[in-house]
C-alpha positions as CSV (number, residue, x, y, z in Angstrom):
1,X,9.1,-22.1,9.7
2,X,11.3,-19.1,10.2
3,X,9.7,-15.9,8.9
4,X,11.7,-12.2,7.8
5,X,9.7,-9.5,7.2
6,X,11.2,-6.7,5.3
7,X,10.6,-3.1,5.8
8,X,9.5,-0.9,9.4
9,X,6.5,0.6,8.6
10,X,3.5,0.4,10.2
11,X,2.4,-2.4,7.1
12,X,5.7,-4.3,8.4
13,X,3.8,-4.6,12.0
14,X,0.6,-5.4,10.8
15,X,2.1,-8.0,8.5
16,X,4.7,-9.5,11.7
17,X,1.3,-9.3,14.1
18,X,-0.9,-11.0,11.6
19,X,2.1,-13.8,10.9
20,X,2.7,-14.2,14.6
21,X,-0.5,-15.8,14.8
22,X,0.2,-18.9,12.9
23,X,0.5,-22.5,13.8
24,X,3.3,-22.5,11.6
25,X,5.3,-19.7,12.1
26,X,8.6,-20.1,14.2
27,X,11.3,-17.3,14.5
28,X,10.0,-14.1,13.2
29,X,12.9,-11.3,12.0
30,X,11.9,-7.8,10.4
31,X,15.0,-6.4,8.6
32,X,15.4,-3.4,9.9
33,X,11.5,-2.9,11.8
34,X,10.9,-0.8,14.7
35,X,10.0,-0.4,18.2
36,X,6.7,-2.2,17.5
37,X,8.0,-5.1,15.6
38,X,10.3,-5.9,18.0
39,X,7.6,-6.6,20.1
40,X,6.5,-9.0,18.3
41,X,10.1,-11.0,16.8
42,X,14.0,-9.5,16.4
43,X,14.4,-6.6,14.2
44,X,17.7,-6.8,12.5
45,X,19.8,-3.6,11.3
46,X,20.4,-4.4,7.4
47,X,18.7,-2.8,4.5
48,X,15.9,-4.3,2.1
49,X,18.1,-3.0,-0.5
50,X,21.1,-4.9,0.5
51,X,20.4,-8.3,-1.1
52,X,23.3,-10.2,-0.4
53,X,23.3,-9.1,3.5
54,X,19.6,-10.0,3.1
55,X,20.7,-13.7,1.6
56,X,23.2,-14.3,4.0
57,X,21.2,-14.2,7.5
58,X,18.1,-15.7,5.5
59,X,20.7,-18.3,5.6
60,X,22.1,-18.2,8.6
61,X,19.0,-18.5,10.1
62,X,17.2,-21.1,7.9
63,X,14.7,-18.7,6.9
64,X,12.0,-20.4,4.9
65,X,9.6,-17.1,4.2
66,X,10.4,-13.9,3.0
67,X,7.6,-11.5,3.1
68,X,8.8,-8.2,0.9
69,X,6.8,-5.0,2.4
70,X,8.2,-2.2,0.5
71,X,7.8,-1.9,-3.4
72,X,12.0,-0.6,-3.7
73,X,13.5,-4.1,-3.2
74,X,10.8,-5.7,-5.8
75,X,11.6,-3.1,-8.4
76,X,15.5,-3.5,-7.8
77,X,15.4,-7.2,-8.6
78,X,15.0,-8.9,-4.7
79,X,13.3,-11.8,-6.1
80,X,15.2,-12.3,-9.3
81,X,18.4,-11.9,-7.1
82,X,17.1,-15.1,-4.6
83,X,15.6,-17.1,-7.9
84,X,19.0,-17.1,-9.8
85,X,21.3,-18.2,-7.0
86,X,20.9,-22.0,-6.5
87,X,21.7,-21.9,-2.5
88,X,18.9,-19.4,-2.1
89,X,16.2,-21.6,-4.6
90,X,14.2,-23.0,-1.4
91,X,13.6,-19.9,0.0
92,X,9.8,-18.7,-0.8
93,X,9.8,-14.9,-1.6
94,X,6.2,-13.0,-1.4
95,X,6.7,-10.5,-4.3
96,X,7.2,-10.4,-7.7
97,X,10.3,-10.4,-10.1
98,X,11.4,-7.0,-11.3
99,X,9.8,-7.3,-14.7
100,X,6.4,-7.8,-13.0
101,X,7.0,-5.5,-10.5
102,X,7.0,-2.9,-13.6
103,X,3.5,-2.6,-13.3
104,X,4.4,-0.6,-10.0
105,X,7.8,0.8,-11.4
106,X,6.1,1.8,-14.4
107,X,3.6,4.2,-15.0
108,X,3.7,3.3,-18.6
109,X,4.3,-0.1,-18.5
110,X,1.2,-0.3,-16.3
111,X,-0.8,1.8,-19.0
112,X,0.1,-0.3,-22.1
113,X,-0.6,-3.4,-20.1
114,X,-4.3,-2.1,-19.0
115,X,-4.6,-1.2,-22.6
116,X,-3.0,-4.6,-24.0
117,X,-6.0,-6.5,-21.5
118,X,-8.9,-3.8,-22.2
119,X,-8.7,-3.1,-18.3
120,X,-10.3,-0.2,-17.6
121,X,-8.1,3.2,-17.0
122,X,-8.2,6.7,-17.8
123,X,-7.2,8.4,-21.1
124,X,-3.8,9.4,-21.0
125,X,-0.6,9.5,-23.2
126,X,3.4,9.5,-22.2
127,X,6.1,11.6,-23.2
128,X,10.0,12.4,-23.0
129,X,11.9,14.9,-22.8
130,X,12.3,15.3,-26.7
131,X,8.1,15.0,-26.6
132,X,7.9,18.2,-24.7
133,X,5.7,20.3,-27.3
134,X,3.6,17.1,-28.2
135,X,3.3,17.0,-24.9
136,X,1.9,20.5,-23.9
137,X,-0.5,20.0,-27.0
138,X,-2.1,17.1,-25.4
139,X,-2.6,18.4,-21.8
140,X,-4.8,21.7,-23.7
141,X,-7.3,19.0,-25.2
142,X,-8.5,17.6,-21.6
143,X,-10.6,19.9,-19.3
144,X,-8.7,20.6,-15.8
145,X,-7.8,19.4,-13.6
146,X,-4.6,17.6,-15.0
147,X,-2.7,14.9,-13.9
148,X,1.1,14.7,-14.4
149,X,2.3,11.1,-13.2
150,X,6.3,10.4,-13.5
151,X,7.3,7.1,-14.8
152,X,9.0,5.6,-11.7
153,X,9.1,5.2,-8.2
154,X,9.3,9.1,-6.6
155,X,8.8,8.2,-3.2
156,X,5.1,8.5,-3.6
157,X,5.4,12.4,-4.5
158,X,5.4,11.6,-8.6
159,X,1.6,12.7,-9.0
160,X,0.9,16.2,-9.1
161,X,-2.9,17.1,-9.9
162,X,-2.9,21.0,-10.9
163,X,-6.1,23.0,-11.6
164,X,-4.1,26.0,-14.0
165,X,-3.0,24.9,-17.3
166,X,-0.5,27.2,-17.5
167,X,0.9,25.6,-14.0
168,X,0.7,22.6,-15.8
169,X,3.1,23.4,-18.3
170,X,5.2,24.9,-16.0
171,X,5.3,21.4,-13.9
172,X,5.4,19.4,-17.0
173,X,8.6,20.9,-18.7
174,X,10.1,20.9,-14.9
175,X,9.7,17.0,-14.6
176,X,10.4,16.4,-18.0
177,X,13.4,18.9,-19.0
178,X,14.3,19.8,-15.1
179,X,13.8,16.4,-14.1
180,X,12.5,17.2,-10.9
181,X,12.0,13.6,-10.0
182,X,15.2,12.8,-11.3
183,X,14.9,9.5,-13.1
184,X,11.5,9.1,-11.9
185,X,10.5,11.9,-14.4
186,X,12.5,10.9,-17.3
187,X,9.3,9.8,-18.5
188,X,5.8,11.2,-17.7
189,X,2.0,10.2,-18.2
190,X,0.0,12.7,-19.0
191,X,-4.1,12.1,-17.5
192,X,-7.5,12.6,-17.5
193,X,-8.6,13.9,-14.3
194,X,-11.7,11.1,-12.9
195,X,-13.9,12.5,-10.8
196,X,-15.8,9.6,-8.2
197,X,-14.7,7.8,-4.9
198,X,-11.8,5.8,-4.6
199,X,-11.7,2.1,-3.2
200,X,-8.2,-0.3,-2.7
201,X,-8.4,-3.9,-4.0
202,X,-6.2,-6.5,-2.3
203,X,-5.6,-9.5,-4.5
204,X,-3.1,-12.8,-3.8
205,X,-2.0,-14.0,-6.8
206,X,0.7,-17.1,-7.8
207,X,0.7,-15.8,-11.3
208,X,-2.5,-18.1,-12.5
209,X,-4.4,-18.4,-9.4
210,X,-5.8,-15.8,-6.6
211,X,-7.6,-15.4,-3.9
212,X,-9.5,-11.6,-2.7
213,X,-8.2,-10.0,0.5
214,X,-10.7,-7.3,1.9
215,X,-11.4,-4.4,0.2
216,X,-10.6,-0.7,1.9
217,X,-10.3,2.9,1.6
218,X,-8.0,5.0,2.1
219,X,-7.3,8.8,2.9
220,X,-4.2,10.5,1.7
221,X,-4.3,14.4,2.3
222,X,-3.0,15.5,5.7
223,X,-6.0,17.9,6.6
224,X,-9.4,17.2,7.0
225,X,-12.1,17.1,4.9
226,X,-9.3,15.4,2.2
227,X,-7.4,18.9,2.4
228,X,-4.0,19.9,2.3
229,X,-0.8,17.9,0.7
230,X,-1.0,13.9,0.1
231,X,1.3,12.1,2.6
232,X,1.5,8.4,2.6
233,X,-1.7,8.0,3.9
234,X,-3.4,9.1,7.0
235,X,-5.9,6.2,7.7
236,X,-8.1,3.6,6.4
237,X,-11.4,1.5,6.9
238,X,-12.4,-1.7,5.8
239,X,-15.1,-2.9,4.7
240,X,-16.6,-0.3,2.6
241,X,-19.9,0.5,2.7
242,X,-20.6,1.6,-0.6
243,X,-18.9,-1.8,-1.9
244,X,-22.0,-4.3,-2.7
245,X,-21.8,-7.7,-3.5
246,X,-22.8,-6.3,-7.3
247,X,-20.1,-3.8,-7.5
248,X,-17.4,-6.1,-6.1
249,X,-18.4,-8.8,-8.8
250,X,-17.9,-5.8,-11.0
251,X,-14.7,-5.3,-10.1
252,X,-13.8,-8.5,-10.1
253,X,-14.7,-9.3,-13.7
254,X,-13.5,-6.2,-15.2
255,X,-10.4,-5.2,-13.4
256,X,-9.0,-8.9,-11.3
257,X,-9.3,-11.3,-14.1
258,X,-8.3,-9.8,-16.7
259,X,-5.4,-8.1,-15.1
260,X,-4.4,-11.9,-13.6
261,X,-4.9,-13.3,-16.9
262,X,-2.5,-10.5,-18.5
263,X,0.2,-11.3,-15.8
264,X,-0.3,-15.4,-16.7
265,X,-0.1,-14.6,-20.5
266,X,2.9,-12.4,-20.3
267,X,4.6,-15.1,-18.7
268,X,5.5,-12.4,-15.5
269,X,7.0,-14.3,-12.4
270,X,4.2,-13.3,-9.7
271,X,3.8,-15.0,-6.1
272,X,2.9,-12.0,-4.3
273,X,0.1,-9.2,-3.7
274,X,-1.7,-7.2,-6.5
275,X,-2.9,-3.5,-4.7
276,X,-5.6,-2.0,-7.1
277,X,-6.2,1.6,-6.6
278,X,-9.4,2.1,-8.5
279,X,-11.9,5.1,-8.8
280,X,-15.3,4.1,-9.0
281,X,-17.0,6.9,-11.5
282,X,-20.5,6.7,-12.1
283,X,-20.6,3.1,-10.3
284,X,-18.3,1.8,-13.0
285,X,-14.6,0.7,-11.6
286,X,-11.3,2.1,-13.6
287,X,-7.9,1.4,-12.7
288,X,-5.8,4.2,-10.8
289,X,-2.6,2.3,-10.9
290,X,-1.4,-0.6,-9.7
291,X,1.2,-1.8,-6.4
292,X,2.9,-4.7,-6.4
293,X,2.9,-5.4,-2.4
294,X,0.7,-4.5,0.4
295,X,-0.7,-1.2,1.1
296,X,-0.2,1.3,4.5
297,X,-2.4,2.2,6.4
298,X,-4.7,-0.3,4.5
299,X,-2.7,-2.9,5.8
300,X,-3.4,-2.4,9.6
301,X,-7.4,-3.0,8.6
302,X,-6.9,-5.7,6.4
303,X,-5.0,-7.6,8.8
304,X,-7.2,-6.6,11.5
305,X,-10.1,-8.6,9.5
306,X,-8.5,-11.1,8.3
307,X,-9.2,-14.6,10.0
308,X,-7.8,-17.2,8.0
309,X,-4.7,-18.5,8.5
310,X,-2.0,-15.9,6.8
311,X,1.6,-17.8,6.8
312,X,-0.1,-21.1,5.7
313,X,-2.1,-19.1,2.7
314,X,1.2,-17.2,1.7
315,X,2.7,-20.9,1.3
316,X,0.5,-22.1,-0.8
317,X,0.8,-18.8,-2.9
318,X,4.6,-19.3,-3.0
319,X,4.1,-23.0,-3.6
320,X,2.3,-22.4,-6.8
321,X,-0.8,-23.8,-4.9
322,X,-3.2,-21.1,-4.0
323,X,-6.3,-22.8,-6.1
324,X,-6.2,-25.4,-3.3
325,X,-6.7,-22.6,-0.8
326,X,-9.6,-22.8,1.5
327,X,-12.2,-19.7,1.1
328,X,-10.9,-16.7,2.9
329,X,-12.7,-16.1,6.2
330,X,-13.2,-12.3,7.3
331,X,-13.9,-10.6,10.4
332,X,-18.1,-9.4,10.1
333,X,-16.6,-5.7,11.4
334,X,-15.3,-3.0,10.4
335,X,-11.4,-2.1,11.4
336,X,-10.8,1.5,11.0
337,X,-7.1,2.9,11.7
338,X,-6.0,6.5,12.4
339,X,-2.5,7.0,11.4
340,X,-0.5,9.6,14.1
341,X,2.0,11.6,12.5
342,X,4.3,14.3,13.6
343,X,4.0,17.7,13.8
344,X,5.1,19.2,10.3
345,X,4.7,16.5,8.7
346,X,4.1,15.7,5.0
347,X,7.3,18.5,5.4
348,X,10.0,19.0,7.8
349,X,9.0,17.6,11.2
350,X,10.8,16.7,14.6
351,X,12.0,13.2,15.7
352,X,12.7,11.7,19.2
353,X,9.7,12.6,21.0
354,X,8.4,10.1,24.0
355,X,5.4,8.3,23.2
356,X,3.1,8.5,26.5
357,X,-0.2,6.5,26.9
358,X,0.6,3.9,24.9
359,X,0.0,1.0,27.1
360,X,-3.1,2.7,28.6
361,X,-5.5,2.5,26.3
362,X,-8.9,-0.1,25.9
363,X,-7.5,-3.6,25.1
364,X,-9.5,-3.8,22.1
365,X,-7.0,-1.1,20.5
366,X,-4.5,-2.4,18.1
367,X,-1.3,-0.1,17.8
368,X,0.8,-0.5,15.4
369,X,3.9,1.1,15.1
370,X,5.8,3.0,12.1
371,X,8.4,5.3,12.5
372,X,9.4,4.4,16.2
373,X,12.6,3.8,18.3
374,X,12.6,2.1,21.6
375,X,15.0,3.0,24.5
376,X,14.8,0.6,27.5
377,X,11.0,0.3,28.1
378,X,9.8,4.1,26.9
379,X,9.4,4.1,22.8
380,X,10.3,7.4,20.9
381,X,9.1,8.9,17.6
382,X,11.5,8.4,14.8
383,X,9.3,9.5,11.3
384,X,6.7,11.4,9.7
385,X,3.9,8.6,9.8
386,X,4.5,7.2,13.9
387,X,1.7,5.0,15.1
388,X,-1.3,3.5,13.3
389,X,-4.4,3.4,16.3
390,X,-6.4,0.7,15.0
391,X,-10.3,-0.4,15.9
392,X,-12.7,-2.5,15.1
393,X,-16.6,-3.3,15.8
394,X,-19.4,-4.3,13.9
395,X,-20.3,-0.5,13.6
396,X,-18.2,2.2,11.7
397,X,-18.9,4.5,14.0
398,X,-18.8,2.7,17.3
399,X,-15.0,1.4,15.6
400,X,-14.3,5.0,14.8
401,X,-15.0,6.8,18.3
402,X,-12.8,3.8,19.6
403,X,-10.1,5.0,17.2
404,X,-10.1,8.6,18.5
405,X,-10.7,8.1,21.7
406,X,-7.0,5.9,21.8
407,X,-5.1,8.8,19.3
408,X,-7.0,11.4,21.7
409,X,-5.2,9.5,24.9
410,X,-2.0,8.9,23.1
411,X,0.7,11.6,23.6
412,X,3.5,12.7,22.0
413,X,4.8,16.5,21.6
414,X,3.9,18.1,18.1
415,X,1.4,14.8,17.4
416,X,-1.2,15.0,14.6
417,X,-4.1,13.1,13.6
418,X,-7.5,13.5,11.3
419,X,-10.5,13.4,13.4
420,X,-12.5,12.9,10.3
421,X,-11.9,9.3,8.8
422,X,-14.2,7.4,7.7
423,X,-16.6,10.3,8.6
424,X,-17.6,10.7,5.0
425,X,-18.5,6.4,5.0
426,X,-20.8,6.9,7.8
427,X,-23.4,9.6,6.2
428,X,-26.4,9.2,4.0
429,X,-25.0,6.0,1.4
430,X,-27.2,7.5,-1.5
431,X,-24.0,9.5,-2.3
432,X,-22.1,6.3,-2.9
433,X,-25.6,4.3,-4.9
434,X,-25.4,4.0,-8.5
435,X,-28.1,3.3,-10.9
């Protein structure tokens, strides 16, 4: 079957890599990709966005799949838009409808859903504008630090975690009254700080039936030792250690089933992914907040791991059908991925700097490739987050000194990377062991 991919992130040419290996898998397109992808299938210039230009070269080139990367199109209404035009009805979208994909869109629709199906979460309340003082009255009865989370999609800036409470106020009437997120912030959720490690749950789900992806962990501040400003994340490992067979079952019947059950009972149309970002605090799991499509970097290591067949298990997901899926099979290794960014970057960096080295690393490296442009054969940088060195091997640390040793060799000017991930997964595992 012919296969679009849309998005060109690095999760775009994990997802197109991973698909590219299936028996059933014929033309591959990624709407708009980049220099990787193209690698790989024929990256087309339209937008995610644009769902008629979308529909109309799904079309004209009897696409059969279409995998949804970003969360933007979900929110907007992409699958709604195919499932109410009758020409577009064959067509099997990975994703959910816009009012599932609320639980993403939504800070507060996700929060009275967790509460609605007693899924664990963190005490919190939202406000408006008009709610200000009520507001500022409930942030002085939780101990700092506080957690200010607007409503809707901000580009993944929307969470601010601020240690002052008067800076908190401050920030609070900004998003609120300023609107600093514009209609992000119309709306904002007002937390309690959780204090514990955090863990990524990857779920498939038709909307009754799923089926576990690997779990992961993720790093989001650009410095090491978790320092500095989030980005959109700066690498990832999978397995993780610290997740037993006892704590995943844990997770599983306190967070996945009731959250599937809540998505069956509200009716919500849902053939897609599930991304859990949980905290684990005092070996008990509770809901960070939910995606509604893959996550990146995690993508690169889940992909990396995963064995079974990927096009023929989102089929049967799109098909209504996953309960007749075989077990998923996993990689026995850890994948680790760095993420190279440019210089400057979570803020103002440089683009269109050549990419050396690339081809001249061990053949055991998977690169994959974010915000990159390719002239003739030599590829250039063309975003923040650029390439995505990715290893594997049954040890953590063997994976993870193949990992730097590739970003070490790679070059581009002004490039960045963490030296330190995963670092914190290889030490003494008492300080992940709960009684």
């Amino acid at each position: 079957m012919n296969i679009l991919i849309l998005g060109s992130g690095g999760r775009e040419h994990a997802l197109a890599w991973k698909v590219s290996q299936s028996k059933l898998t014929g033309e591959i397109y990624i709407a708009p990709g980049n220099a990787g992808t193209a690698t790989l299938g024929t990256n087309i210039e339209l937008s995610p966005n644009d769902f008629k230009a979308v529909a109309d070269f799904a079309i004209a080139k009897s696409v059969e799949l279409i995998i949804v990367g970003p969360e933007e199109p979900l929110v907007r209404g992409i699958v709604d838009y195919f499932r109410s035009t009758p020409s577009l009805a064959h067509i099997r979208l990975i994703g959910p409808s816009q009012e599932a994909a609320q639980l993403e869109g939504s800070k507060d629709f996700a929060k009275q859903f967790m509460e609605k199906y007693n899924i664990p979460t963190a005490a919190s309340q939202t406000f408006e504008k008009e709610d200000i003082a009520s507001a500022k009255a409930f942030l002085k009865t939780l101990k700092p630090p506080y957690v200010l989370k607007a409503d809707g999609l901000a580009a993944g800036k929307g969470v601010l975690i601020i240690d002052n409470i008067a800076e908190a106020e401050a920030q609070l009437e900004d998003m609120l009254v300023g609107e600093s997120f514009g209609e992000a912030s119309r709306k904002v959720v007002v937390e309690a700080f959780l204090e514990g490690i955090e863990i990524s749950i990857f779920v498939l789900t038709d909307g009754k039936n799923y089926v576990l992806l690997p779990s992961a962990k993720d790093y989001k501040r650009i410095g090491e030792g978790d320092s500095g400003l989030n980005t959109g994340g700066m690498g990832a490992v999978s397995p993780v250690p610290f997740a037993d067979e006892t704590l995943l079952a844990k997770i599983e019947a306190q967070v996945v089933k009731p959250t599937i059950k809540g998505i069956e009972t509200e009716g919500l149309d849902y053939c897609g992914f599930v991304f859990i970002g949980l905290m684990i605090v005092d070996g008990e799991p509770v809901v960070l907040e939910y995606n509604v499509r893959m996550g990146d970097p995690e993508t690169q290591v889940v992909m990396k791991r995963l064995e079974s067949d990927f096009v023929a298990l989102l089929t049967q997901c799109a098909d209504k059908k996953l309960n007749e899926a075989p077990p998923i099979v996993m990689r026995d290794t850890t994948a680790i991925t760095l993420v190279m960014v440019s210089g400057g970057y979570p803020e103002k960096y440089e683009k269109h700097k050549l990419i050396h080295n690339m081809q001249n690393i061990a053949k055991d490296i998977t690169v994959f490739q974010a915000g990159t442009y390719a002239k003739g054969t030599d590829v250039y940088t063309n975003g923040g987050r650029v390439l995505a060195v990715t290893a594997q091997d049954s040890d953590l640390e063997q994976a993870r000194q193949k990992a730097l040793a590739a970003a070490h060799k790679i070059d581009f000017e002004g490039k960045y990377f963490r030296t330190d991930i995963g670092l914190d997964l290889t030490r003494e595992r008492s300080a992940y062991t709960w009684n």
